[in-house]
C-alpha positions in Angstrom: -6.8 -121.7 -37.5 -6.1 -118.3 -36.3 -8.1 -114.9 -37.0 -5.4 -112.8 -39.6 -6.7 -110.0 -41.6 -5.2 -108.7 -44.8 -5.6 -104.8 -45.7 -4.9 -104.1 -49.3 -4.0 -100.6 -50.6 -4.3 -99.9 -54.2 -2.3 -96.8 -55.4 0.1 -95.7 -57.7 3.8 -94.1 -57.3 3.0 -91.0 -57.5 1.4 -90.9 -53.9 2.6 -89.1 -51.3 1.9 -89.0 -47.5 3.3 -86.0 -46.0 5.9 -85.3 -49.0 7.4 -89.1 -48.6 6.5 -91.7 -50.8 2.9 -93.4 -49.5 4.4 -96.9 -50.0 7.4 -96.0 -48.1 5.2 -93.6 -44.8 3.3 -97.2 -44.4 5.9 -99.4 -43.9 7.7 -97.2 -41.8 4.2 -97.0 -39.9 4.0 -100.8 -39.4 7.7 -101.2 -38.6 7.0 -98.1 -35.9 4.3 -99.8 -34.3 6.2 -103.2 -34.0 3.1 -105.6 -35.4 3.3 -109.1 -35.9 2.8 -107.6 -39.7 4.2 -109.4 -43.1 4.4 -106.2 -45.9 4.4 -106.7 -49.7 4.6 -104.5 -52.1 4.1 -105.0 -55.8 4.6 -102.7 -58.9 2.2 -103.1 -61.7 3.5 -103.6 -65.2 0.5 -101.6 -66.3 -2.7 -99.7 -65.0 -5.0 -97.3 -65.2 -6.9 -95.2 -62.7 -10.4 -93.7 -62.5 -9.4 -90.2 -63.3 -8.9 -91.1 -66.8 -5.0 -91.8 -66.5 -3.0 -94.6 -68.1 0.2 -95.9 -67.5 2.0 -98.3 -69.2 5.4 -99.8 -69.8 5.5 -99.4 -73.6 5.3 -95.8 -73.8 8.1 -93.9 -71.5 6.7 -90.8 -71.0 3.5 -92.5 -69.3 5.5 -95.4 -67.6 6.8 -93.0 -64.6 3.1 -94.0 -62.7 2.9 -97.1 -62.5 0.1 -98.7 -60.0 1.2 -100.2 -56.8 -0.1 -103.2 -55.1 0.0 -103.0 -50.9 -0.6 -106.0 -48.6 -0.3 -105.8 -44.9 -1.1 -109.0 -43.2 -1.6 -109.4 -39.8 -3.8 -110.5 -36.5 -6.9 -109.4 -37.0 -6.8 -107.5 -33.6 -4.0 -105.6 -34.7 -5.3 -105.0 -38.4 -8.5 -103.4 -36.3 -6.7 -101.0 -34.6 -4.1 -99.8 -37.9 -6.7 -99.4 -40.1 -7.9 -96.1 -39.3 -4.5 -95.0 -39.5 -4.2 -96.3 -43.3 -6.8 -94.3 -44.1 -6.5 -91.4 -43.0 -2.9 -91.7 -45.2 -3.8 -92.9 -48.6 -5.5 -89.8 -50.0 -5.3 -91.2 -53.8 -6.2 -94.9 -53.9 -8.4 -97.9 -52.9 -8.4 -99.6 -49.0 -9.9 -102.8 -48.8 -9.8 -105.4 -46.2 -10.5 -109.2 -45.7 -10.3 -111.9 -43.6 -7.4 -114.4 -44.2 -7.6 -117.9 -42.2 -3.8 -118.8 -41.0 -3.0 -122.3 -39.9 0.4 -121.6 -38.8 2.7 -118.0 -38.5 6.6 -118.6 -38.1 9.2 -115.9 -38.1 12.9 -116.2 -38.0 14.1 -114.3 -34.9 17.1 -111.5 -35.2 18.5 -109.8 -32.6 19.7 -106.7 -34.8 17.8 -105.9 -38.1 19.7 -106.7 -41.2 19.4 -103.8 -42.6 20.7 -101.1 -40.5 24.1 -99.9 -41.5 26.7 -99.0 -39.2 26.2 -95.2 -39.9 22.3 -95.7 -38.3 23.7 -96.6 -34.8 27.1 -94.9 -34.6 27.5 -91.9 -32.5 28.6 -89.4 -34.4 31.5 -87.4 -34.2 33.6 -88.6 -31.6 35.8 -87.4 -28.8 39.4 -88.4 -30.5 43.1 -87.6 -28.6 46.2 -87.1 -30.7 49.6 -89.2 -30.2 51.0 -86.1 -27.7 48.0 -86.2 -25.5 48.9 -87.4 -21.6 47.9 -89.7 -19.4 46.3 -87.0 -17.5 44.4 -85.3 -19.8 43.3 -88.6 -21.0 41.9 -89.7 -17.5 40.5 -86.6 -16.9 38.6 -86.6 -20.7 37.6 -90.0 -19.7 36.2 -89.5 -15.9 34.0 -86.2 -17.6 32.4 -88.5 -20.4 29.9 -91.6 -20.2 32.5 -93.8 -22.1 35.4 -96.0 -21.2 37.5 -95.6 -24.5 38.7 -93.2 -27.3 40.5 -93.4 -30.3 43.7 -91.9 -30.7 43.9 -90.0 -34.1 46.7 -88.5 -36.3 46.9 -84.9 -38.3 44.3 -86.1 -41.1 41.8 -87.3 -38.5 42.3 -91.2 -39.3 43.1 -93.6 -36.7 46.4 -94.9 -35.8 45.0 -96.6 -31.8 42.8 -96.5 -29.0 42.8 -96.0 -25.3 41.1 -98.2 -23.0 40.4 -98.0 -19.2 42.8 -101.3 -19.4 45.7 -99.3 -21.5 45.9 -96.9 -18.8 46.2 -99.3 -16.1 48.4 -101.8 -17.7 50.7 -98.5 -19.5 50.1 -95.5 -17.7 50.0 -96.9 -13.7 45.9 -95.7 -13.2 45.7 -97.8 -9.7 42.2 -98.5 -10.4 39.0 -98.8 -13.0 37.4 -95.4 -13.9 34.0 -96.0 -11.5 36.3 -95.8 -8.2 38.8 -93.0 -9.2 35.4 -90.7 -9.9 34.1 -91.7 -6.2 37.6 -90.0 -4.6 37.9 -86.7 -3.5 39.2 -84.4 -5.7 42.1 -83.6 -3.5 43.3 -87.5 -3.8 42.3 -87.5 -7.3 44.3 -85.0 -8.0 47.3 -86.5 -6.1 46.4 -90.2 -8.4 46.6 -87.9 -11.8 50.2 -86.3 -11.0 51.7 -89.9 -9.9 50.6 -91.1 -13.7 53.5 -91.9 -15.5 54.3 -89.4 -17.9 53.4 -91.5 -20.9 51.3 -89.9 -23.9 49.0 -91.7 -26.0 51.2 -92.9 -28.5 52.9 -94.7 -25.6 49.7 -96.3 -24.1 47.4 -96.8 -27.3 46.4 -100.2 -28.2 47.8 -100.4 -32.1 47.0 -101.3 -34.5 43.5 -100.4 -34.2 40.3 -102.2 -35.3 37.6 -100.5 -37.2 34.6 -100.8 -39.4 33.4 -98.7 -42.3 30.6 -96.4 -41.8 28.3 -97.9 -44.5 29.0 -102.0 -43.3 25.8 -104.0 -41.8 25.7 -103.3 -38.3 25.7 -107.1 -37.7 29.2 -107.6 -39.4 30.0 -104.5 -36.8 28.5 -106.9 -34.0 30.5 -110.1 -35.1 33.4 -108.1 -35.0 33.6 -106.3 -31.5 32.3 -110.1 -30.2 35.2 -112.2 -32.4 37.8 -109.6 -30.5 35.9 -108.9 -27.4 35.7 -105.5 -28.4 33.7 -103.4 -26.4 33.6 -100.0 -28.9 35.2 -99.6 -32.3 36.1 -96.6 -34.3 34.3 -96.0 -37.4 35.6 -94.3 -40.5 34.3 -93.2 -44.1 35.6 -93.7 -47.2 38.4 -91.8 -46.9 39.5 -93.4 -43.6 38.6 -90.7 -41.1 36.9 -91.5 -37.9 33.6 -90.4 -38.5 31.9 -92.1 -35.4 32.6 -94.7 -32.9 29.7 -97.6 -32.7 29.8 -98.8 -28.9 27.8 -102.1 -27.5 25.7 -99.3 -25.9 24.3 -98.1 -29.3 23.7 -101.3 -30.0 21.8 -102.0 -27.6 19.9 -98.4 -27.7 19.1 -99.9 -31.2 18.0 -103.4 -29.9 15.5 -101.4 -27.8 14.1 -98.9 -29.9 13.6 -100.7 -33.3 13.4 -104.1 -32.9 9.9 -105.8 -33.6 7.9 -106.9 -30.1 9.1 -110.3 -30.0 6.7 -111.1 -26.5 3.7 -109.2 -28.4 4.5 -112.2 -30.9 4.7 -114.6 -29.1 1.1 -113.7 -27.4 -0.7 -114.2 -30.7 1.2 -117.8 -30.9 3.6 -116.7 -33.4 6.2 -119.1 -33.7 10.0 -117.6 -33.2 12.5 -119.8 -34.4 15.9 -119.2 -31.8 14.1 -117.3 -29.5 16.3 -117.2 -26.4 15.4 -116.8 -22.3 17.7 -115.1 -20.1 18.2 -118.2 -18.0 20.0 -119.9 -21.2 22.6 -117.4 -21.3 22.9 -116.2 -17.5 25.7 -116.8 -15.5 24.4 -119.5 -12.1 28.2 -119.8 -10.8 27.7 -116.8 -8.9 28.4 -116.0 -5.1 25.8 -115.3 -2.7 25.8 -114.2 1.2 22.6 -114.5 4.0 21.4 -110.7 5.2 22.8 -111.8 8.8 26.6 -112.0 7.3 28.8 -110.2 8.8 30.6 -107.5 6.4 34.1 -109.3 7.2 32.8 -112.2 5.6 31.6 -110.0 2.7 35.0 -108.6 2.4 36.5 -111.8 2.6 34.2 -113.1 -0.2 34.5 -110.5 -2.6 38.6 -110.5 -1.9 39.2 -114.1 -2.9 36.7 -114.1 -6.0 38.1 -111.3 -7.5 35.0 -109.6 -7.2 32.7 -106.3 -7.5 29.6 -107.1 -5.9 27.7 -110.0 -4.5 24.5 -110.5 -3.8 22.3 -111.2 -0.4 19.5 -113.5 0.0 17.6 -114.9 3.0 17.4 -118.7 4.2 15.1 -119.3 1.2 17.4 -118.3 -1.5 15.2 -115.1 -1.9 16.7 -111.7 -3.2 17.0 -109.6 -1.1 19.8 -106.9 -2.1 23.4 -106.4 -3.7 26.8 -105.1 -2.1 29.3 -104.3 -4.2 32.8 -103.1 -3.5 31.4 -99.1 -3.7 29.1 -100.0 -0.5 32.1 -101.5 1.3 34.8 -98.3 0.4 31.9 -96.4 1.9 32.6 -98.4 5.4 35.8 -97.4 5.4 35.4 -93.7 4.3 33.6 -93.2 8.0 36.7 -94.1 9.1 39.1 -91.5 7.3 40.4 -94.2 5.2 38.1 -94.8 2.2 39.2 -95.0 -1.6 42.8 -93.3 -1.3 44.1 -95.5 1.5 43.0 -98.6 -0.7 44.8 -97.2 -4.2 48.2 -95.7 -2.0 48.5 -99.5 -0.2 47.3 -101.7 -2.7 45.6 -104.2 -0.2 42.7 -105.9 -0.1 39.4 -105.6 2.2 40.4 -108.0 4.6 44.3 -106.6 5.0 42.8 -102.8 5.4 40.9 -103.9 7.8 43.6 -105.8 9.8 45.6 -102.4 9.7 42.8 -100.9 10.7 41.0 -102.4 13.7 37.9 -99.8 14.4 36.9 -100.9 10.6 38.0 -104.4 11.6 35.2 -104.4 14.7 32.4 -102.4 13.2 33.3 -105.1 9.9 32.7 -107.9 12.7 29.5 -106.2 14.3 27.5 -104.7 11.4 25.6 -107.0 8.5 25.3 -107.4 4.9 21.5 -106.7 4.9 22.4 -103.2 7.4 24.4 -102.3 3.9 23.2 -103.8 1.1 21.3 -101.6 -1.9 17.6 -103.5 -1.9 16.4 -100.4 -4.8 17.1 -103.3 -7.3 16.8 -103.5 -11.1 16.1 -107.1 -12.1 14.9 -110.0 -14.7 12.8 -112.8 -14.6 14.8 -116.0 -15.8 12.3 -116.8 -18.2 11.8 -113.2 -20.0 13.4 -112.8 -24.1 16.8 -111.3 -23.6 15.2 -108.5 -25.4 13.8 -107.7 -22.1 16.8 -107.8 -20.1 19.0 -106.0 -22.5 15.9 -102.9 -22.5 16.4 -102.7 -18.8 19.9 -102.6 -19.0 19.6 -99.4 -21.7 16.8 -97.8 -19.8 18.6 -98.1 -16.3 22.1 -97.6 -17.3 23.6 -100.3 -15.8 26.3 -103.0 -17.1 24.7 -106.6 -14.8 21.3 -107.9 -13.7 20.3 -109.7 -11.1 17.9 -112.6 -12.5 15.3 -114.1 -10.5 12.2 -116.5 -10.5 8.8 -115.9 -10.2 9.5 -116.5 -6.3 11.8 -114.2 -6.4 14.7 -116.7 -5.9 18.3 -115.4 -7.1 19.2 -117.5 -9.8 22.6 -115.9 -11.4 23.3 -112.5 -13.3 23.4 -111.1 -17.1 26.0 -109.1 -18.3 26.0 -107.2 -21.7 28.6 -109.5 -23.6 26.3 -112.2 -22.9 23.5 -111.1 -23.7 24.9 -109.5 -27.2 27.3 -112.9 -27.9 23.8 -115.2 -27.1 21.4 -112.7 -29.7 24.4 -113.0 -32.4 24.5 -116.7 -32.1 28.2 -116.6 -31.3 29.5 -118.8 -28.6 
């Protein structure tokens, strides 16, 4: 048996807690504090109160009243501690409160609430291009913002595409991904901009575009962006305007400020059906070098994987740090060469550093643990993905390292995962 405790509230419709509805302020005030809380609420078909008041369903003018019924139920330990606050709100009505023996608590698990619409999570009032916008000015709008994307829009505001980091290097010859154009100088940034071909939107746009309507469930909106591996989609209202863009970023904003607190659960031996670890979703095929490597065998690594960063352990598999292809441009930029040379040649580590033989030798001489960041954000392989994707939001960052409880590197997380695995889409 476990220790529940059920606080009943008897009112009527006509209270009000702060000018909003009392029913309504308490839900919102159990949903705020993320209890392992069932609410119900029940409207009475008739009633009457002690004040001398009737109300009753068979004459209208008294039937706009009616009493309401209230039950929160939840651990005791947590009914303890929102009691007080229940109080203090109903200031017309009966608070009772009684002990309620549970021999077994079972919730289904969601990674997004049901009933958040897309308008809830949206930002609002998007940056939008139009058809005769360049490749420059695109770039540029792109390198000053915190997003990757933006739709492309005609005279009546609707959308007709959408430019990606990919559309401009696949269209519009950007040599590189956004990250490593915004580390250049702004003398060679400058140069990469006027050597853009002179393509405008309408020439680079992805078309036709996807969207969603502003008043869908934000988890058609999630099966959506994961069916296309979409990473942002435009949103419009009813007349077809782009009215926001929904991005997996506000998703996961959402994910960490509203859903329930699925661990706090789990403490008080609530069962949650599909509740998911990070080590069922991470990636483990991932490449790993000892802190005594020798950067040339970094580069040589990261060259032939395809990669952007890898990670450093010691003899015992332990983590110790990350390098990712930022640290090594850094090598080269005390060497004159940096993120320009790499862009104007197109050639890997290893062939910059054959044309280059000071980088070459100080490649051969210095190690990955001399370079590597060790100021890591990381997971534990056996934390809810809820976790992992909270330390993505607070952080800012796109992958996680995941570890043990002995600290051995185990693989990484990346957002797509972690969003495909709560959705239940594989």
């Amino acid at each position: 048996m476990m220790n529940y405790r059920v606080i009943e509230i008897f009112t009527s419709e006509n209270s009000r807690w702060k000018g909003k509805p009392l029913h309504e302020a308490l839900l919102s005030l159990v949903q705020e504090r993320k209890l392992a809380a069932r609410c119900i609420m029940t409207r009475g078909l008739a009633g009457c109160y002690e004040n001398g008041d009737v109300a009753t369903w068979r004459i209208e003018i008294l039937s706009f009243n009616m009493p309401l019924k209230i039950e929160i139920v939840l651990p005791a330990s947590q009914a303890e501690s929102l009691l007080p606050a229940v109080q203090e709100m109903v200031l017309d009505g009966v608070v009772g409160i009684h002990d309620l023996s549970v021999v077994s608590h079972r919730t289904q698990k969601h990674l997004v609430p049901a009933h958040l619409l897309v308008r809830d999570v949206m930002t609002p009032r998007p940056q939008t291009v139009s058809p005769g916008a360049t490749a420059t000015e695109i770039v540029r709008l792109l390198l000053s913002a915190d997003f990757n994307g933006v739709p492309v829009v005609d005279d009546a505001a609707r959308p007709i595409g959408i430019i990606t980091q990919g559309d401009l290097i696949a269209r519009a010859g950007m040599p590189v991904r956004l990250g490593l154009l915004g580390a250049m100088s702004q003398t060679n940034l400058d140069t990469v901009l006027q050597n853009l071909q002179a393509r405008t939107a309408a020439d680079i746009m992805t078309r036709p575009v996807v969207t969603i309507a502003e008043d869908q469930p934000l988890t058609a909106a999630v099966d959506l962006m994961l069916a296309r591996s979409l990473k942002r989609v435009p949103v419009v209202d009813a007349a077809g305007r782009v009215c926001g863009i929904l991005a997996r970023w506000d998703i996961f904003h959402t994910i960490t400020t509203q859903t329930p607190d699925w661990k706090g659960m789990q403490e008080h031996k609530i069962v949650l059906a599909e509740a998911k670890t990070v080590q069922d979703i991470m990636q483990r095929e991932t490449h790993t070098v000892l802190s005594s490597a020798t950067l040339e065998e970094v580069m040589r690594i990261i060259d032939s994987n395809g990669l952007q960063r890898v990670a450093v352990v010691d003899e015992a598999a332990r983590l110790l740090g990350m390098i990712s292809d930022h640290d090594l441009l850094r090598l080269f930029s005390g060497h004159k060469i940096g993120v320009w040379d790499r862009i104007a040649s197109k050639l890997t580590f290893t062939e910059m550093g054959k044309r280059h033989k000071a980088v070459m030798d100080e490649a051969q001489k210095r190690t990955a643990g001399e370079i590597m960041k060790t100021d890591l954000v990381t997971v534990q392989e056996d934390a809810l993905i809820e976790e992992a994707i909270r330390l993505m939001t607070t952080h800012k960052i796109k992958r996680l390292p995941v570890i043990d409880r002995d600290t051995e590197f185990k693989g990484m997380v990346s957002r797509d995962s972690l969003l495909r695995a709560g959705m239940d889409i594989t």
